[in-house]
N, C-alpha and C positions, 0 to 999 in steps of 0.2 A: 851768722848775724846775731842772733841769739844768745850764744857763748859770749860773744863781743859785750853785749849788756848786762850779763850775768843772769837770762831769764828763761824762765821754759818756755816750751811752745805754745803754750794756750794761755800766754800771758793777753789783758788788756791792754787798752789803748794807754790807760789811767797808769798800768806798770810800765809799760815801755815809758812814757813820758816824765814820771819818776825817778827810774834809771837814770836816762839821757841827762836829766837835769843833776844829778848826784853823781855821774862820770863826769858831765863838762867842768864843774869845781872841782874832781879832785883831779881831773888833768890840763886845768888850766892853763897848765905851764908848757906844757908839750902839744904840740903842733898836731904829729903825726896820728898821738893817739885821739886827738879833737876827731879830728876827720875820718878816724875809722868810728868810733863814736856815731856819727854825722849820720856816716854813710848805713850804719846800722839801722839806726832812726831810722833814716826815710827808707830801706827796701822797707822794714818793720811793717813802717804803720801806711803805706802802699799796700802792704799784703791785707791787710786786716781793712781796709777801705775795700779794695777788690772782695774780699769774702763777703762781706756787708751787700754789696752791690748784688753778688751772685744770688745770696738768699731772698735778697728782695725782689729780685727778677724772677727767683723761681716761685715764689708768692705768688706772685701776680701771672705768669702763667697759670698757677693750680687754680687760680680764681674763675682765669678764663676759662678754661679747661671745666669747671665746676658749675660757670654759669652757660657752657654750651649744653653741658650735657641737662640740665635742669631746662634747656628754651623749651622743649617739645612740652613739657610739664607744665608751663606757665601759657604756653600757647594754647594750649588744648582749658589748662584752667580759664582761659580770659576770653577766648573764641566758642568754646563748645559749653563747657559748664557752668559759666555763667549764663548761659539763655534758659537752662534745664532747669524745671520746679524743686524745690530742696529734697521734697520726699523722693525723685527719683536722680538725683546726684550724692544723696550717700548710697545708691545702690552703684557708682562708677569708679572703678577704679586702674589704672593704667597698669599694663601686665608686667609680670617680671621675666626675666628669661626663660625662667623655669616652665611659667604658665604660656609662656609663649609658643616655646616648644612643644609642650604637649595638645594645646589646643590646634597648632598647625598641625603638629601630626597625624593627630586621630583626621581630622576633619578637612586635610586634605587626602588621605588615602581614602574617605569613605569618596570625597569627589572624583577621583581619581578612577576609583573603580566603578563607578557610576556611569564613568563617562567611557569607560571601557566596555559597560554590557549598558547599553540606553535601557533594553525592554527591564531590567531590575534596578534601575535608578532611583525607581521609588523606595524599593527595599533599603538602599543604601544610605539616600535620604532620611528615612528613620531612624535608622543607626547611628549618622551624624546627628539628629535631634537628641535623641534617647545621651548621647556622648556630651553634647552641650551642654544640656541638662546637669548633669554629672559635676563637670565643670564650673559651671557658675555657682550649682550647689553647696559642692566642698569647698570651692574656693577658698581661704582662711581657714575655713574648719579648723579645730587641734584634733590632733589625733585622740581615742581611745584611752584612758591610762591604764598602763596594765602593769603587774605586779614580776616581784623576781622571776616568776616560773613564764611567764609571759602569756597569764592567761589575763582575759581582759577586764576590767574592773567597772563601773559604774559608764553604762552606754549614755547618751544625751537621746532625750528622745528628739523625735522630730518637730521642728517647727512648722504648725498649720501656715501661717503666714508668710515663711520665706517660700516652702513648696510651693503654695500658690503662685506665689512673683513670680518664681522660677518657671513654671509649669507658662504663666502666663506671658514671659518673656519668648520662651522658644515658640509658642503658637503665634504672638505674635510677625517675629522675625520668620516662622515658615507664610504666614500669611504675606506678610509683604515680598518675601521671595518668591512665591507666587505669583502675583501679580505683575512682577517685574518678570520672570517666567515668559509670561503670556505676553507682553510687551514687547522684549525679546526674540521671542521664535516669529513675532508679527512684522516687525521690520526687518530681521536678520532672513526673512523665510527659512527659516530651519526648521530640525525636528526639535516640537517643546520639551520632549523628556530629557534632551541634552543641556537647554536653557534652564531647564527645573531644576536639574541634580545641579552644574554650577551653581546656579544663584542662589541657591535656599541654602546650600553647603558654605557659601560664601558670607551669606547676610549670619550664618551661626557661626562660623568664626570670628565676626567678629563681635556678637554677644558672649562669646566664649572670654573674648579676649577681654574685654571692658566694663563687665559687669559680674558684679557679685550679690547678693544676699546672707549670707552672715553678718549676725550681728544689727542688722538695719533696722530691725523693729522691735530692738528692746526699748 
C-alpha cells in the first residue's frame, strides 16, 4: 500500500493525503489505477487512526495505572497527615521497598523469636527497639564519603536533636505497646510476655516503617 503511494512507512496523515491527491490528477484517466490509489488511502490512513487510538489508550491506562498506585499516598496524605501538627509530619514518611524489607525483617524475626522463648521476650524486645532505632535513624542518611582507597573521609557528627526524636519515638511506641500488652493478656487471658513481645515489636515496626528524622530539624 505504501509502494502504491510512493511513501515510506512512517509517513503522516499530511503525506499520505498529498500523495493521494497528486496520484488522483495524474491518473485521472484511468479507472483502475483511481481505485487502487483509493484503496491505498484508506487501509493507509485506517492504520495510522488505529495507531493514534492505540497510544491514546495506552495513555490513559499508564494514567490509571499511575493514579492507583499514588491512591495509598494521597489517602494516607488527606486521612492521616493532615490531622498531624507540621513539626511532627515532616518527621513521616511512607517506606520504600527497600526500607520495608528491612524493617520487616529485622523486626519481625526479633518477634518471632520472642514468641518462640516467652521467658527472653524481653531480651528480644530490646533488640527490636535498639533495630528501630537504627532504622528511623539512618533512614535517608547519605552515606560516608570516602576516597579511592576506600578509607572514609569527613564523618557527619551526630545530631543532638534528631537522636533525641528518635530515642523519644521508640520509648514512646514501647510505652504504648505496653500498655496495649497489658490490655491484651487481660481480655485474651494469656501469658503478657507473649502479648509484650507481639505488640511492642509490632507498634516498632511500624515506626520503623513511617518515620524518619533526617534532615527535620534543620
Amino acid at each position: 500500500m505504501y509502494r502504491t503511494l510512493g511513501l515510506a512507512q512512517d509517513a503522516d496523515r499530511q503525506q499520505v493525503a498529498r500523495a493521494t491527491s497528486r496520484l488522483r490528477k495524474k491518473y485521472a484517466d484511468d479507472e483502475a489505477a483511481v481505485e487502487r490509489v483509493e484503496a491505498a488511502n484508506l487501509w493507509i490512513m485506517t492504520k495510522i487512526i488505529s495507531q493514534k487510538e492505540d497510544a491514546r489508550r495506552a495513555k490513559q491506562q499508564a494514567n490509571r495505572l499511575r493514579e492507583l498506585g499514588d491512591s495509598p499516598k494521597r489517602l494516607f496524605d488527606k486521612y492521616v497527615a493532615g490531622y498531624v501538627p507540621p513539626s511532627i509530619r515532616q518527621m513521616i514518611q511512607l517506606p520504600n521497598t527497600k526500607h520495608f524489607r528491612w524493617a520487616s525483617g529485622l523486626l519481625g524475626a526479633f518477634a518471632l523469636i520472642g514468641l518462640c522463648v516467652p521467658s527472653q521476650a524481653t531480651n528480644f524486645v530490646g533488640l527490636g527497639a535498639a533495630s528501630a532505632m537504627g532504622l528511623v535513624y539512618q533512614r535517608n542518611r547519605p552515606e560516608p564519603v570516602k576516597d579511592d582507597m576506600g578509607n572514609v573521609g569527613a564523618v557527619q557528627k551526630p545530631n543532638i536533636k534528631e537522636m533525641a526524636a528518635c530515642i523519644a519515638l521508640i520509648i514512646a511506641g514501647a510505652g504504648v505497646g505496653t500498655g496495649l500488652s497489658y490490655l491484651l493478656a487481660y481480655l485474651l487471658k494469656t501469658e503478657f510476655q507473649v502479648c509484650f513481645c507481639a505488640t511492642v515489636c509490632f507498634i516498632l515496626w511500624l515506626i520503623s516503617l513511617f518515620f524518619k528524622v533526617y534532615g527535620v530539624f534543620e
